[in-house]
N, C-alpha and C positions, 0 to 999 in steps of 0.2 A: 270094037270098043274095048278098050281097057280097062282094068278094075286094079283100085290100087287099095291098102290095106293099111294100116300102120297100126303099130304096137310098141312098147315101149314109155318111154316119158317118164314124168312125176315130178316130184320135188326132191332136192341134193339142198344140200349147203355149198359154200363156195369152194372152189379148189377139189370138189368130188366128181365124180363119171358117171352117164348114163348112159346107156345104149337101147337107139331105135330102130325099129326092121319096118321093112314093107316089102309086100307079097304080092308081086303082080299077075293077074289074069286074066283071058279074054286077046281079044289081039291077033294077029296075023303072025307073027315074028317074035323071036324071044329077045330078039337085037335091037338092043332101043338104048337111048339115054336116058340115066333113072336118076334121082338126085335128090336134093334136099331142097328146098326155102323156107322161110323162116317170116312171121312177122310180130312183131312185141305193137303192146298197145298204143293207138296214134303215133304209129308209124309205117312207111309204105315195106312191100314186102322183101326181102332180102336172101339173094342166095348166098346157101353154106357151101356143097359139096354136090359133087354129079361124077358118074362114072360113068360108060361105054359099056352094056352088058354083051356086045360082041366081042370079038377076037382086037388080042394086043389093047385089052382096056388099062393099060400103064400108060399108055400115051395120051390116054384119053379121060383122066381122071383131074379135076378142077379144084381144087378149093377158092373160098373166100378169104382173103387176108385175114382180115378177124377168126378166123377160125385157124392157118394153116399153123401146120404142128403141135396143135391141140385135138384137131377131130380126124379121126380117120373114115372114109368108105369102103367098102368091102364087098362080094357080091356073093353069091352063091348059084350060079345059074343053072344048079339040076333042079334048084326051088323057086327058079323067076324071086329071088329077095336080093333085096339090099338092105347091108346093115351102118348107121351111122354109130360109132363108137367116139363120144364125147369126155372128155379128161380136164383136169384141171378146168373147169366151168366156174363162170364169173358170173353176178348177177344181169352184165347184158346182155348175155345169153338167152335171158327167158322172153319166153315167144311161144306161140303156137307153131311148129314144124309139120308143112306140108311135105310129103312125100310129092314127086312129080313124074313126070315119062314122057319120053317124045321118040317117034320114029327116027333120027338119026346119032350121027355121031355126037359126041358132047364137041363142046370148043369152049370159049371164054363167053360166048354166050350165054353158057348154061350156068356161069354162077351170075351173071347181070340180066338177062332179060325175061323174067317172068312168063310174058305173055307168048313166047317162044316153045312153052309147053305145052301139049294137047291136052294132058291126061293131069287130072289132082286128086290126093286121098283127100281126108276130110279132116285131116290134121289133130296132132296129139301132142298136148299142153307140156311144157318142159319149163319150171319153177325153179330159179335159182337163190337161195335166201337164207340169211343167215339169224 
């Protein structure tokens, strides 16, 4: 079993940055796909960003259109974290972000299919508002 953690969030004004981390523990393997999704009020939920915390995660790193060249992912893997690093943030941006993890590689999957993942943090609120 997995245990996922998330930290970070708040409220920005538009055109500002936050950055959120999550901390994984528990588990068999440190090699997992770790990622982001996202869901804002009455509406279903949406991936941002997902990385490969194994070997050659350049390959294996995703974004969401809506996001790409705005958000970066990042990993740390002597600390099981991943960090989402948000820039230039727009008000549809806000949403509740779940942290996620799944036993394999990332693909195009991992920013489209939600239920694809095993493992979910309990998600940390990100306010975009001016």
């Amino acid at each position: 079993q997995v245990q996922l953690v998330e930290s970070g969030g708040g409220s920005v004004q538009p055109g500002g940055s936050l950055s959120l981390s999550c901390v994984a523990s528990g588990g068999t393997s440190s090699s997992k796909c770790m990622g982001w999704f996202r869901q804002a009020p009455g509406k279903e939920r949406e991936g941002v960003a997902s990385t490969y915390t194994g070997g050659y995660s350049a390959q294996y790193t995703y974004y969401a259109d809506s996001v790409n060249g705005r958000f970066t992912i990042s990993q740390d893997s002597a600390k099981n974290t991943v960090h989402l690093q948000m820039n230039n943030l727009k008000p549809e941006d806000t949403a509740v972000y779940y942290c996620v993890a799944d036993y394999r590689r990332c693909g195009p999957w991992s920013v489209s299919t939600p239920g694809a993942f095993s493992y979910w943090g309990q998600g940390t609120q990100v306010t975009v508002s001016s």
